[in-house]
N, C-alpha and C positions, 0 to 999 in steps of 0.2 A: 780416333777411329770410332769409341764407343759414341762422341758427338756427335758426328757425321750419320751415323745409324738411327741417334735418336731422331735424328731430323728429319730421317729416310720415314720413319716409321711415324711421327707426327703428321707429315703434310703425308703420307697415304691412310691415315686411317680420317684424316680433317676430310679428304675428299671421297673416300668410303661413305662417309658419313653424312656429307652432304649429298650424295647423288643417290641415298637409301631417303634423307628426308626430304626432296625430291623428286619420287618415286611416285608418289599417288600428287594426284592435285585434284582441285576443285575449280569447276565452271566459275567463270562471273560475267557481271552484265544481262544484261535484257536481252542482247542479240548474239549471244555464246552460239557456234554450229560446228557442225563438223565438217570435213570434207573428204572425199574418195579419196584422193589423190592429190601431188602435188603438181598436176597440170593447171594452167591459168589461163586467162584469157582477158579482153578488155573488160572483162562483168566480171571478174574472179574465179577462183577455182568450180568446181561441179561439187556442191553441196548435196549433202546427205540428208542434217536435217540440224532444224536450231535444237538447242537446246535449254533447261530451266538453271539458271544458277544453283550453285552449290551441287552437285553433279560430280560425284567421284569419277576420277580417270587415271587408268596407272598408264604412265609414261616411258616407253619402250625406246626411244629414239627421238634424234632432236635435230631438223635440218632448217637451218636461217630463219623465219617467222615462223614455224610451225613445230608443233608437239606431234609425234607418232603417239597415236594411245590405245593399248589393247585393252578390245571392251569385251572380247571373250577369248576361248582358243583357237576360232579361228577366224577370226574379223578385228581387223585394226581400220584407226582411220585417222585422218590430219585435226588438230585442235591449234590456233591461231596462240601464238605465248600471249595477246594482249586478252585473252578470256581465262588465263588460268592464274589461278594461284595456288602455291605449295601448301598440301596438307598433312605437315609433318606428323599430326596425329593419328592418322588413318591407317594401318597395316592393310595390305593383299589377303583377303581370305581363300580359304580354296575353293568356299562355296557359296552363294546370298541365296535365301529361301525368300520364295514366295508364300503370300498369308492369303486372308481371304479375301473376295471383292464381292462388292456390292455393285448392284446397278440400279439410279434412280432418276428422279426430272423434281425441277422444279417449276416458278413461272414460264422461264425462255428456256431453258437448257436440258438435257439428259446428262448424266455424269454416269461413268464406270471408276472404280475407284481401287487400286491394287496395292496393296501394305505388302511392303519389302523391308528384308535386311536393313540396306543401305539405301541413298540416292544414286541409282541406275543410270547406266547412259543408255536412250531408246532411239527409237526410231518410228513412224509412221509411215503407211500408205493406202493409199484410198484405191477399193477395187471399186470395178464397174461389174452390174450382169452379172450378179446381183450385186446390189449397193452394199459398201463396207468399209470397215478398216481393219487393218494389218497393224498390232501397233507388237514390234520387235524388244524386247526388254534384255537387254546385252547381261550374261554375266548372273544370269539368274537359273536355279533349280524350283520345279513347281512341287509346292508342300501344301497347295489350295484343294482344300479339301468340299468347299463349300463355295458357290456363289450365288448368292440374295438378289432375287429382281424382283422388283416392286413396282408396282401397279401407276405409279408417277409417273415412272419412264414412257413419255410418249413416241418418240424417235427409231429407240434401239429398239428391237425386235428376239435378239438375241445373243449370248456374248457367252466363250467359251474358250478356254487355253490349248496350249499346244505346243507339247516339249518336242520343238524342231531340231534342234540340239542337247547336247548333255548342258549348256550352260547358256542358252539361247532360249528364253519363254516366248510364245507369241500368243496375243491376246487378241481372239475376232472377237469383233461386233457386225452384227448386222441389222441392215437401218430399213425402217419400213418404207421411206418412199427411193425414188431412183437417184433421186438429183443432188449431189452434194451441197450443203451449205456453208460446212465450216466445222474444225475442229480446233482445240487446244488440247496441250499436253504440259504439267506443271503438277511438281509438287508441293504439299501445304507446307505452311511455315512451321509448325510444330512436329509433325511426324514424318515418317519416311516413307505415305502411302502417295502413290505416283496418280494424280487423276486426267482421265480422257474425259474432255469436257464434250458434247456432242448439241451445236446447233440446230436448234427447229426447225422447219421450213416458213418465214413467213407470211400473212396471209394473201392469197393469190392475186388481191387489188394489189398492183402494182404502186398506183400512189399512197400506199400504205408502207413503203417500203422504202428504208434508210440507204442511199444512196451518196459515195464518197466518190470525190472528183479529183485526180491531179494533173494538176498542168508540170510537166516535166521541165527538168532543169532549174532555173533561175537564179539569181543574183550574179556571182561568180563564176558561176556554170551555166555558160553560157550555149553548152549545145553546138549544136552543128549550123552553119551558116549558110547560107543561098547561093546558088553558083553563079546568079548574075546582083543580084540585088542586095545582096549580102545581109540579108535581115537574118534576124537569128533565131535561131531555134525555141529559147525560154520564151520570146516576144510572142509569137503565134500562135506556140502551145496555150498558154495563159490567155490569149484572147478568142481560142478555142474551146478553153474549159469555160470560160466566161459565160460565153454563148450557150453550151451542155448544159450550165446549171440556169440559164431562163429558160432552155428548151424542157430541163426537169420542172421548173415548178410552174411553167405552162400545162405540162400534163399535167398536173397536178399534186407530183410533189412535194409536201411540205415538209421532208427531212432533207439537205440536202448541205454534204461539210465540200468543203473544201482545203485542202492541204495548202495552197498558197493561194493569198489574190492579189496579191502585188509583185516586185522581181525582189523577191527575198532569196537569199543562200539558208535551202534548209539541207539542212545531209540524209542522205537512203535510213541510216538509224531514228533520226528524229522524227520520219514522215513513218516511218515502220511503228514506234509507239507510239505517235498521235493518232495513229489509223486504228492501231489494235484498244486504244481508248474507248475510239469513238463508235468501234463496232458496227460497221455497216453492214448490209446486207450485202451491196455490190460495190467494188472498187472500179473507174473505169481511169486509167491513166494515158493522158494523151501525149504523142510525141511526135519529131518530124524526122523519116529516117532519112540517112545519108549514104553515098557509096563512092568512091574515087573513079568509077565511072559512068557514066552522065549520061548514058544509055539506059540504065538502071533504072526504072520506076514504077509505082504502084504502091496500093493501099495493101494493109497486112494486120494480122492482130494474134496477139500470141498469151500464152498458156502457161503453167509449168506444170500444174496436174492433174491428171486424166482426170478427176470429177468435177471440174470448172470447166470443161472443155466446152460444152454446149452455147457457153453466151458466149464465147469468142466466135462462135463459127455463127449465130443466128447476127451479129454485130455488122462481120466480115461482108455476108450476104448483102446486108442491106447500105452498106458501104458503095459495094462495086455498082450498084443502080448511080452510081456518081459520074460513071465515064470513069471510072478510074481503073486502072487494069490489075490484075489480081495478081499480087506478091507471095500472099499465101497466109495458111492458118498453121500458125509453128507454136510447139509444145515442148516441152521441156526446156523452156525459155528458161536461164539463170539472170533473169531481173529482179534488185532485190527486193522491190513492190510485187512479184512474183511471186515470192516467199512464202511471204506467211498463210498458213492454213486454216486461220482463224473465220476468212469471208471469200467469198469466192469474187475474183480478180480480173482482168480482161486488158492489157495495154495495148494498146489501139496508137498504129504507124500509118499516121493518116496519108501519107504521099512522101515523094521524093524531093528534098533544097536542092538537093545536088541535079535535076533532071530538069531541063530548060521548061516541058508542059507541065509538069508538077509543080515548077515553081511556081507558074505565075497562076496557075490556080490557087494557091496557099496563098498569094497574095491578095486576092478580092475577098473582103468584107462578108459577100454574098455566099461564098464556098465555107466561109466559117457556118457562117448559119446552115446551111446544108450540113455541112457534117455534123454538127450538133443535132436537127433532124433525123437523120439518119440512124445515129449511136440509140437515139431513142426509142426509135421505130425497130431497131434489133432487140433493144430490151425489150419493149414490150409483146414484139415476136416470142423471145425466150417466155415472158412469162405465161401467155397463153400455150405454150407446149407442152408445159408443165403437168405433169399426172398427180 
């Protein structure tokens, strides 16, 4: 009996004890995010927002791939098990203080910069009317007594807190021109100060200006195929971008990357940090949509945050001068070249494989080149609108 007890009392205090060091974890990876909920879809769940490795998270619940993690008292959210790992040395506090920030620029960039307790889980959002960001710091009390702006800072305008909750900080900034160009959010490698990195606007010569092209799909992933001709999705894409990038350094152009130029298998993560590398000014990613019904057609260009929204809709316009009929300008796109916050984005669904008139324009030579025209003549629409 007394063995039976020890037993009882070993394997529950082994698993007490594992599921306390358990309890907190740490982000990893480059492309760590969170998400609302466990709804999905064929582009994945509805994302919140990526996040910076090493990124404490206390872990409340656990269902099939995904970590429930409360990031204050009253906001949880889904965290992927393949971005976390256990940090058995981290205990729950009851409270993280916020220190002081600074706000500065240097050559390209403005930074805000926020010294905390610990590594925070945040969030971001970019308002419009007037230009800004919302950056959310989960899990935080404000103990900033002080914040430094300096004369560097060309961009930010203004930047000030706001205890929206008892353990909820939010940190505005507000930007002097309208037009978003890009943000980061990452903490440095030594300390536990969280920085908002904030993008310049560059200068208003267009061919001045660092332009990223992707041809959607490839190698393996092969896309959506033609409903009579059955060519495929990666083939057109790529000899669409082809075409965009002489139509860029015909106008003149002389930054211009490209994510693939041959039919390479690259995956959403490895074209997501070669993009965030390469830092461009504009992403434009080309693609051919599909639908199971054949009636379905037109060109469409889509968004996921309200302050990119502008080149998608100046792109769209100059599009439908194609004869092509208008599918629409959709927002809150969960595409993962959508994602990142760093450059402002545009995925352009240039016509319908699946739609017998759609196809067989996709298939002349001549429509490539138009489109590629077109994508250009929207850019540099956007960029003369520019204030």
């Amino acid at each position: 009996m007394k063995q039976v007890m020890f037993i009882v009392f070993f394997f529950s205090f082994f698993l007490h004890a594992d599921a306390q060091s358990f309890r907190m974890m740490r982000t990893k990876g480059a492309l760590a995010y969170l998400e609302f909920g466990l709804g999905d879809d064929r582009l994945g769940g509805a994302k919140m927002t990526y996040l910076d490795s090493n990124v404490i998270v206390q872990v409340v619940d656990s269902v099939k791939d995904d970590y429930k993690v409360k990031l204050s008292e009253r906001h949880a959210a889904w965290l992927p098990k393949t971005a976390a790992v256990p940090a058995p040395d981290v205990r729950p506090r009851p409270y993280y203080l916020s220190g002081s920030i600074k706000v500065y620029g240097d050559e390209r960039y403005d930074y805000v910069s926020v010294l905390l307790d610990e590594r925070l889980p945040y969030r971001s959002q970019q308002t419009i009317e007037p230009s800004g960001l919302q950056i959310d710091i989960y899990g935080a009390t404000s103990n900033t007594n002080w914040i430094t702006q300096l004369g560097s800072a060309k961009e930010i305008l203004q930047t000030w807190t706001e205890q929206v909750e008892d353990d909820v900080l939010r940190v505005h900034i507000r930007l002097k021109h309208q037009q978003h160009w890009g943000h980061a959010l990452y903490y440095d490698s030594l300390y536990k100060r969280l920085y908002v990195r904030v993008k310049r606007p560059p200068e208003k010569d267009v061919r001045k200006w660092k332009l990223a092209i992707d041809a959607g799909h490839g190698g393996s992933n092969t896309g959506s195929t033609g409903l009579t001709s059955k060519v495929t999705e990666k083939t057109y894409a790529l000899l669409m971008a082809k075409e965009l990038e002489q139509a860029a350094k015909k106008a003149g152009l002389k930054n211009v990357y490209m994510t693939r130029t041959k039919d390479t298998t690259l995956s959403m993560e490895e074209r997501i940090v070669a993009l965030r590398k390469e830092d461009p000014d504009l992403l434009i990613s080309i693609h051919l949509n599909s639908s199971s019904v054949d009636t379905i057609q037109g060109t469409s260009t889509f968004y996921r945050y309200i302050g990119f929204r502008p080149l998608s809709q100046h792109i769209l316009k100059h599009m439908l001068t194609l004869g092509l009929k208008e599918y629409g300008n959709v927002g809150n796109f969960n595409f993962a070249l959508s994602g990142p916050t760093e450059f402002q984005n545009c995925l352009v669904e240039v016509a319908f494989l699946s739609n017998r008139s759609d196809e067989q324009k996709i298939l002349r030579s001549s429509f490539h080149k138009s489109v590629a025209r077109k994508i250009m003549e929207g850019i540099r629409s956007y960029s003369k609108s520019l204030q």
